[in-house]
C-alpha positions as CSV (number, residue, x, y, z in Angstrom):
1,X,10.4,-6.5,-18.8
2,X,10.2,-10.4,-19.3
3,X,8.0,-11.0,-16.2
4,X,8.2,-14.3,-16.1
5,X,12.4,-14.5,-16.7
6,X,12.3,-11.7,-13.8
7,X,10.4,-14.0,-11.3
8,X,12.5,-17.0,-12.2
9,X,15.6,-14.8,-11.4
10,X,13.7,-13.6,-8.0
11,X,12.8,-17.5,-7.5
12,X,16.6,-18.7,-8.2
13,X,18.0,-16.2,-5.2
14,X,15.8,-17.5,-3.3
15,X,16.6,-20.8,-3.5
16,X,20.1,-19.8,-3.0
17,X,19.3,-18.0,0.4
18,X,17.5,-21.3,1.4
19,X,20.2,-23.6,0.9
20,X,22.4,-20.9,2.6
21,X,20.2,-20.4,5.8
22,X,21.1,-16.8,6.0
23,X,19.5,-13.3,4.1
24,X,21.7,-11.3,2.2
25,X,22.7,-8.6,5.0
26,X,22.3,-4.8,4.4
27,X,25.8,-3.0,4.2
28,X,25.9,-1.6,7.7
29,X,23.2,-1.1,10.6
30,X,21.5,2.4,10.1
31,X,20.8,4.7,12.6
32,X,17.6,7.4,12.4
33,X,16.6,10.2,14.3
34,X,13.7,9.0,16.6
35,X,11.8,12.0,15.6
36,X,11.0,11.1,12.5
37,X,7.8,9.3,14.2
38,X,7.0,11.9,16.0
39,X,7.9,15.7,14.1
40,X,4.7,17.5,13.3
41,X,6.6,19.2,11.1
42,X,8.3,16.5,9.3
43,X,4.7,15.0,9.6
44,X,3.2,17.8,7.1
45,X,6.3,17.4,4.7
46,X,5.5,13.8,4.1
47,X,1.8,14.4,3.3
48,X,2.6,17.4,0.9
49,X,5.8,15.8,-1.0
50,X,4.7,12.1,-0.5
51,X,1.1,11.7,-0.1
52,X,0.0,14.2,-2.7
53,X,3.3,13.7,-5.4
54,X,3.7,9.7,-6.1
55,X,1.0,7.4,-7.5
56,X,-0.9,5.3,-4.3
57,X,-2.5,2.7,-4.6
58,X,-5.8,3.1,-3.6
59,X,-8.3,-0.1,-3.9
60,X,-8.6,-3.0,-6.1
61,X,-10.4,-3.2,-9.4
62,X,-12.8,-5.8,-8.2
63,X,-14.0,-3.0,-5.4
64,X,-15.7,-1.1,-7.9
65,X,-15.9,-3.5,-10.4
66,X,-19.1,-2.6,-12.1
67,X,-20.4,0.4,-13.9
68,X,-21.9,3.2,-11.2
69,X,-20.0,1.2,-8.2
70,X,-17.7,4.0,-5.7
71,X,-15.7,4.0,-2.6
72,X,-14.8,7.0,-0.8
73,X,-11.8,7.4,1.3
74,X,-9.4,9.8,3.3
75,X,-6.1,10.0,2.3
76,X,-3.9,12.8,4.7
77,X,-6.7,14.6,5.1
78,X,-7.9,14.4,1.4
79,X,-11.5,13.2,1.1
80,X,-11.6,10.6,-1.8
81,X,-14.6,9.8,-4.4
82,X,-13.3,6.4,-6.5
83,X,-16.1,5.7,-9.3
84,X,-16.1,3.4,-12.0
85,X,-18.3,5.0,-14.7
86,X,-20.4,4.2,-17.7
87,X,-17.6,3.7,-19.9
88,X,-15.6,1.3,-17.8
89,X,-13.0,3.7,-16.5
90,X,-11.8,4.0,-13.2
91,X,-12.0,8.1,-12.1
92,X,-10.5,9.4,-8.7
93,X,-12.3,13.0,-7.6
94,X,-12.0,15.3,-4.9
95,X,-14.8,14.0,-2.7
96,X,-16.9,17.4,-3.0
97,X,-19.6,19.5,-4.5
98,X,-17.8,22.4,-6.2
99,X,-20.7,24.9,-5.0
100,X,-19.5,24.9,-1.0
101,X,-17.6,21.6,-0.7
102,X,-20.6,19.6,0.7
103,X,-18.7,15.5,0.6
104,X,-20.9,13.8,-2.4
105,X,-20.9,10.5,-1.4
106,X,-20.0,8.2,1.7
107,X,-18.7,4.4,2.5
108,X,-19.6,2.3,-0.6
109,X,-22.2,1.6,-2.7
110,X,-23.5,2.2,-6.4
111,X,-24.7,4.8,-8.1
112,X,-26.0,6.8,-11.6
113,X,-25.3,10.5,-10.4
114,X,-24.1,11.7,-7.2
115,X,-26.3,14.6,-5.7
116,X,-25.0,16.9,-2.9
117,X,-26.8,16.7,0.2
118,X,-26.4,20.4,1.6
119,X,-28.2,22.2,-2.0
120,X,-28.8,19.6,-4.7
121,X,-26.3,20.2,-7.1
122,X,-25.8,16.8,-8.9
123,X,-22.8,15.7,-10.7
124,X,-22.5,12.2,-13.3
125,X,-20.1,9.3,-13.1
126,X,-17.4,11.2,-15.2
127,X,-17.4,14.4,-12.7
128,X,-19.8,16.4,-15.2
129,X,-22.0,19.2,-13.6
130,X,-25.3,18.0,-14.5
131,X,-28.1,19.7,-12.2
132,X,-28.7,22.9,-10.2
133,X,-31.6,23.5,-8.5
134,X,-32.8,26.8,-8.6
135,X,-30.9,27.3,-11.5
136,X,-32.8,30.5,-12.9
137,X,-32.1,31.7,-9.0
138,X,-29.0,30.6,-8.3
139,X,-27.5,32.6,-11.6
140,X,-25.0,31.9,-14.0
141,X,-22.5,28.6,-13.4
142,X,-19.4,27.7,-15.3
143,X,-20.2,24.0,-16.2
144,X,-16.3,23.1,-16.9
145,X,-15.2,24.9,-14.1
146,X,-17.2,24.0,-11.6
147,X,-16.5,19.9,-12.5
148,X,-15.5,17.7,-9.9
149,X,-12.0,17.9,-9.2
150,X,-10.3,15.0,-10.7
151,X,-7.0,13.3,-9.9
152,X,-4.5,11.4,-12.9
153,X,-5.6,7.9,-12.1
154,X,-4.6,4.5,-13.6
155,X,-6.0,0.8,-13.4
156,X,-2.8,-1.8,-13.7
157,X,-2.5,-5.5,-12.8
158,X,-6.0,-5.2,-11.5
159,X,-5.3,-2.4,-9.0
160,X,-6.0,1.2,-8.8
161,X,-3.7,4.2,-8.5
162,X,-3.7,8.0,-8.3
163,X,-1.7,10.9,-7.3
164,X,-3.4,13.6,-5.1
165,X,-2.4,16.4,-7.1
166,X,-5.1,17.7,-9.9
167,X,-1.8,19.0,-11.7
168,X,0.7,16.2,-11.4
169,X,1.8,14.7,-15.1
170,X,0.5,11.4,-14.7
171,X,3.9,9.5,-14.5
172,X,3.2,6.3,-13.4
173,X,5.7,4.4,-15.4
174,X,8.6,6.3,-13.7
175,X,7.9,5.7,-10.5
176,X,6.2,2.0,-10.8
177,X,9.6,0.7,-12.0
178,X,8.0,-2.3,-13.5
179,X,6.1,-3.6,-10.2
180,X,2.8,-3.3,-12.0
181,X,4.3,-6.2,-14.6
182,X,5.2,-8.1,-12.1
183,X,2.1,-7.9,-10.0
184,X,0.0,-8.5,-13.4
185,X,0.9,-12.5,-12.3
186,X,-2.0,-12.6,-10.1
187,X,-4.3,-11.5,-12.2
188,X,-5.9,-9.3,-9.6
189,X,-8.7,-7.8,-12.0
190,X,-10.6,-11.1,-12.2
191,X,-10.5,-11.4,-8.5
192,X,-13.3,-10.9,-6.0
193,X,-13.7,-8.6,-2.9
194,X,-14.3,-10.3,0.4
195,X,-14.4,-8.6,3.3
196,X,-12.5,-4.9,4.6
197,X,-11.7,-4.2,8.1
198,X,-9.9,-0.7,9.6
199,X,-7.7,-0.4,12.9
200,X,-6.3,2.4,14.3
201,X,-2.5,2.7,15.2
202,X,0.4,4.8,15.8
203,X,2.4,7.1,13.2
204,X,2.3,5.8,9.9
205,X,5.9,5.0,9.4
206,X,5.8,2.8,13.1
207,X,2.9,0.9,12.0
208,X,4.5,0.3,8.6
209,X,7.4,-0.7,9.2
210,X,6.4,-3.9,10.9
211,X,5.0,-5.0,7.3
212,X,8.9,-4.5,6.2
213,X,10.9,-6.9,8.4
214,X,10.6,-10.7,9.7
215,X,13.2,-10.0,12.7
216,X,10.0,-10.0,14.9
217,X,7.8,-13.3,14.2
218,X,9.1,-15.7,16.7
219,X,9.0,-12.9,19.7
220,X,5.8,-10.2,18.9
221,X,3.6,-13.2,16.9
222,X,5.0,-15.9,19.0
223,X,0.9,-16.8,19.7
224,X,-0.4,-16.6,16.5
225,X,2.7,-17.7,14.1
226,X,4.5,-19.4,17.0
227,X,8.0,-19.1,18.8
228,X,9.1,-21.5,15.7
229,X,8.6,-19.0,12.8
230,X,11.7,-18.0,10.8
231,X,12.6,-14.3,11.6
232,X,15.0,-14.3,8.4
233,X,13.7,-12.2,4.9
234,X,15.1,-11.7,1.9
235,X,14.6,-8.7,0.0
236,X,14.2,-7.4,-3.7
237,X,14.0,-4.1,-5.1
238,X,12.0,-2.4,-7.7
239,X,13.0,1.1,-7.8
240,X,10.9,2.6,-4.1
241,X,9.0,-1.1,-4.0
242,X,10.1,-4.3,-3.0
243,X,9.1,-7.7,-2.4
244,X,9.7,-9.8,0.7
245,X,11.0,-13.5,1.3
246,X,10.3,-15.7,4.8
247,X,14.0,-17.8,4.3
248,X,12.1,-21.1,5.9
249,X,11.7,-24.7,4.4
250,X,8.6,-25.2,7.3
251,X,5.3,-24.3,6.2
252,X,4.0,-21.2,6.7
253,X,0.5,-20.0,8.4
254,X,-0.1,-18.0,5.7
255,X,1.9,-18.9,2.6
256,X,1.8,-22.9,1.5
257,X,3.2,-22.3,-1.6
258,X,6.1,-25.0,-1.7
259,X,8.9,-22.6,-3.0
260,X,11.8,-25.4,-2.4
261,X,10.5,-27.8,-4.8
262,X,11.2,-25.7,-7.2
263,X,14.9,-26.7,-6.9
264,X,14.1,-30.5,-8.2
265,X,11.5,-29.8,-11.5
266,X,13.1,-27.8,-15.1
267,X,12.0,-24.0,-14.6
268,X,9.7,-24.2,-17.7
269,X,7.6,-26.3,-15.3
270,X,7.7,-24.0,-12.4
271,X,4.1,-22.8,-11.0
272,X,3.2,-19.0,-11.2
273,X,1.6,-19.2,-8.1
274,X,5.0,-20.4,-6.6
275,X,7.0,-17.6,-8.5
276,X,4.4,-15.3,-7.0
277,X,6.0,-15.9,-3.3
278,X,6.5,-13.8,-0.5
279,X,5.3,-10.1,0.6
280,X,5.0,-7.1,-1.9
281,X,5.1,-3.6,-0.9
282,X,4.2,-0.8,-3.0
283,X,5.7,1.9,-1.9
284,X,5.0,4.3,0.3
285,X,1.8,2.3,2.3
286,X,0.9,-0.9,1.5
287,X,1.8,-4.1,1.5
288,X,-0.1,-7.8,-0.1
289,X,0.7,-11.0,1.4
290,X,-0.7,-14.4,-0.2
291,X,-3.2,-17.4,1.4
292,X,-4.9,-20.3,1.3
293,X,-7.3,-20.6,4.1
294,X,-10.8,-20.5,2.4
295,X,-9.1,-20.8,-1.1
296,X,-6.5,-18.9,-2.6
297,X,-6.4,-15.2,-1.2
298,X,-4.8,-12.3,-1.1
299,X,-5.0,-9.7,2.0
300,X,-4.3,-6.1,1.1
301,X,-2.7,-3.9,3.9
302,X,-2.7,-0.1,3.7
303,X,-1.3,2.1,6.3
304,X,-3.1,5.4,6.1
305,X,-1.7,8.7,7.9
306,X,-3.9,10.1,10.4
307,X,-4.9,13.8,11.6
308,X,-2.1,14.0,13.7
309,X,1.4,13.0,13.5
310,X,0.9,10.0,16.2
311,X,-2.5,8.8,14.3
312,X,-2.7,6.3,11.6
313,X,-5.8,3.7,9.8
314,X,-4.4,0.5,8.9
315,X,-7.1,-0.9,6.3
316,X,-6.8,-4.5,5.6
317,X,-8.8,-5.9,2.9
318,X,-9.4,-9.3,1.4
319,X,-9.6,-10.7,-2.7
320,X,-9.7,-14.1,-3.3
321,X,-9.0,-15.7,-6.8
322,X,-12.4,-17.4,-6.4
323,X,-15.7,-16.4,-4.2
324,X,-15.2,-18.4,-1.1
325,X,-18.1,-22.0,-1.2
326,X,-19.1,-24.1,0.8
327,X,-16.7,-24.8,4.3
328,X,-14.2,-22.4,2.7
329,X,-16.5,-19.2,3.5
330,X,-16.0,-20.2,7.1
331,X,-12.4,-20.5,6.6
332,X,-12.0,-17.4,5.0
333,X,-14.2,-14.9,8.2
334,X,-11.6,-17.2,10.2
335,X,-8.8,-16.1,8.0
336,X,-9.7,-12.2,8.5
337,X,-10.7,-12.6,12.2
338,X,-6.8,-14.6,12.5
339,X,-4.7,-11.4,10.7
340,X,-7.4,-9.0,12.3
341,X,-5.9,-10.1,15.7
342,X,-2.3,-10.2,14.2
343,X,-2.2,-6.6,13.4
344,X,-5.1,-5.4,15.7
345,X,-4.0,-7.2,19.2
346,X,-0.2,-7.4,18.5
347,X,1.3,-5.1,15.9
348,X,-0.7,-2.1,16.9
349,X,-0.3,-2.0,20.6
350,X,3.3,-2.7,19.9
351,X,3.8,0.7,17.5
352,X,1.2,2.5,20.3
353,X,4.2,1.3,22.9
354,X,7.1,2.6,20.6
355,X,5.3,6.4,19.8
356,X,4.8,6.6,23.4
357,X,8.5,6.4,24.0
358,X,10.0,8.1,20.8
359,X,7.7,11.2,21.2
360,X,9.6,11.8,24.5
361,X,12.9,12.5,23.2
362,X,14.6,10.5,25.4
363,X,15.8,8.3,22.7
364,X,17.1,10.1,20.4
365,X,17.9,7.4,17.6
366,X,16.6,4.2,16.7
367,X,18.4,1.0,14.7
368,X,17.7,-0.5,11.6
369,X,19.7,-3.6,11.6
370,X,21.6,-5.4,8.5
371,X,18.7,-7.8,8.7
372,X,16.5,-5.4,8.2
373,X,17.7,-4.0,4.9
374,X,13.7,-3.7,3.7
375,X,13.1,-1.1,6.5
376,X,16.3,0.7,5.8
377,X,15.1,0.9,2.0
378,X,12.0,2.2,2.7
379,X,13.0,5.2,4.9
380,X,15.6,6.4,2.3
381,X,13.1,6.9,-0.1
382,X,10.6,8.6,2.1
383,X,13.9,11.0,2.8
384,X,14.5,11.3,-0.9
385,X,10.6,12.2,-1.6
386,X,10.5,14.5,1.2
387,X,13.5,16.4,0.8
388,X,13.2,16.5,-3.1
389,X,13.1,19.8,-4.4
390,X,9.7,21.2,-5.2
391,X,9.8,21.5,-8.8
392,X,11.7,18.1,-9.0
393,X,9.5,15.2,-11.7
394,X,8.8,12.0,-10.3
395,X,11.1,10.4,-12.9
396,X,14.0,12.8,-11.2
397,X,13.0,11.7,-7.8
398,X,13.6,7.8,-8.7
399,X,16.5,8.1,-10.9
400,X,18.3,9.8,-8.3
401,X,17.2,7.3,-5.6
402,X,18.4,4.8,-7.7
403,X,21.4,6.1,-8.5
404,X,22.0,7.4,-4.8
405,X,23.3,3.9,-3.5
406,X,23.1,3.2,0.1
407,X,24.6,5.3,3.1
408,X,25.6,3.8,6.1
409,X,24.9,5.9,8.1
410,X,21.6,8.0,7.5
411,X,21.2,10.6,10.4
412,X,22.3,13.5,8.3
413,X,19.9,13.1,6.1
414,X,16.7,12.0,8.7
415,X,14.8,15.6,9.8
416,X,15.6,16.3,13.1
């Protein structure tokens, strides 16, 4: 893939949506079954063929940029151990002692060896079984079997992914579909961490899929962005992921980047950072959206399923191209303290409002309009994960989504 070429061609629709004030619509408005939000049994489908079969994308490089540096996390009910070892590589383990499953490690921090804290077994940065105490008592232990469990993990464009299944071929180009080489334009591994903060929502898929549509702005953020704010998007595809485009010519709260000057300079000359525009979403949780407040920023949204159905963890977290000096580290706590209230006091209560009424039944189907088409995207692949047979590849899963073309009408293939 030309990235560059393939950003130009994103950059050029977009300047044709501007000068045509309108998105290009979706085929048809869909309609879903409501209890897709709210199905425990649909709910344990998604963790098994989703959460534990595609590559997520689990923290930036810059998190544990340094030899020893970890992060631990829960991932549908998966305790997570992220390490960067000696060598420089980026491992994703089971986060527990393979004597009685004792968790290793907790939040973040740095380390040489990780030690259990229920019997002292201690394992190294690569997962190796290194100590048992009371060895001679204990008796004999398989040292390759009794490793930490790893997961296939990957580092691209300065982000890190894995797939929650020890087994799983580790077939991240298939189902990537060239995001990675686009994303690789921000240069994310020479970033730096900021700041992460975690809220708690509704289901997963409700608290996602305000990330996925503008429709809402002017009315839900009419405080923060302001009853003014375009509620038009434009939307591009990359196999399962896609990127997002505010159709305005005002400037944004967030993103300043100047995307209709383009349109007046040869595209040899046109900035990265402008070709760089809009939200990405990497499918299945999480989305990045650009700023500027406190210098130039990214925040990092991911949408974690909970221990029940009508439970999620929305984790926001903040790089910026260059550490924050000066006036801009003010700028920047304000930045996080603005989008904490965005999601936290706003989104949130909105998708806590919305399980309420879907889990009753009473309404039994919910639109996704034309304008929309992002939303309606994302829910057909979840459908085509979930309902994939169980020895289907990855590579089989997105060459039949891509192939599949859109239905208008989507009800007989939602879960009821």
């Amino acid at each position: 893939m030309d990235c560059r070429q393939q950003l130009i061609n994103d950059a050029q629709k977009m300047l044709a949506r501007l000068d045509a004030k309108a998105p290009t619509p979706a085929p048809a408005v869909m309609r879903v079954s409501s209890s897709i939000y709210s199905d425990p049994e649909l709910f344990d489908l998604e963790k098994r063929n989703l959460f534990q079969r595609v590559p997520l994308m689990l923290a930036a490089s810059c998190e544990i940029g340094e030899p020893g540096s970890y992060k631990t996390m829960e991932i549908a009910g998966i305790p997570l151990l992220l390490v960067r070892g000696k060598d420089g590589q980026v491992r994703a383990f089971l986060n527990a002692c393979t004597h009685r499953g004792s968790k290793l490690a907790r939040d973040c921090g740095s380390a040489t060896r990780f030690t259990c804290p229920y019997h002292a077994w201690t394992f190294g940065l690569d997962g190796d079984l290194v100590g048992v105490a009371a060895r001679e008592a204990f008796g004999q232990v398989d040292a390759e079997v009794s490793r930490l469990v790893a997961f296939p993990t990957t580092e691209r464009a300065g982000l890190v992914w894995a797939i929650l299944d020890p087994a799983a071929r580790p077939a991240f180009d298939e189902f990537l579909s060239g995001f990675d080489v686009l994303l690789q334009g921000f240069g994310f591994e020479n970033w730096h961490f900021f700041k992460r903060q975690e809220m708690a929502g509704a289901n997963w898929k409700l608290a996602f899929d305000a990330h996925l549509e503008f429709y809402h702005l002017p009315v839900l953020h009419r405080e923060t962005f302001g009853p003014g704010t375009s509620n038009l998007a434009e939307y591009f595809y990359y196999g399962p992921h896609q990127r997002i485009g505010l159709i305005t010519r005002k400037e944004h709260r967030l993103e300043q980047d100047d995307l209709p000057s383009l349109a007046s300079k040869p595209q040899d000359e046109w900035p990265l950072n402008i070709l760089l525009f809009g939200e990405w979403i990497i499918f299945p949780n999480v989305s990045i959206n650009c700023f500027y407040k406190g210098g130039r920023g990214v925040i990092i949204s991911q949408v974690l399923p909970g221990a029940d159905v009508g439970e999620s963890v929305t984790v926001q977290f903040f790089l910026h191209e260059h550490p924050p000096e000066g006036e801009e580290i003010a700028q920047a706590h304000e930045l996080c303290d603005f989008l904490g209230k965005v999601v936290g006091s706003e989104d949130l209560p909105m998708s806590r409002d919305q399980q309420q009424v879907l889990a009753t039944g009473l309404l039994p189907e919910v639109q996704i309009g034309q304008n929309e088409g992002g939303v309606q995207q994302f829910h057909r692949w979840i459908n085509r994960f979930v309902q994939a047979p169980r020895g289907a590849t990855l590579a089989e899963i997105v060459a039949n989504g891509e192939n599949a073309g859109a239905s208008i009408d989507e009800r007989a293939n939602v879960p009821a």
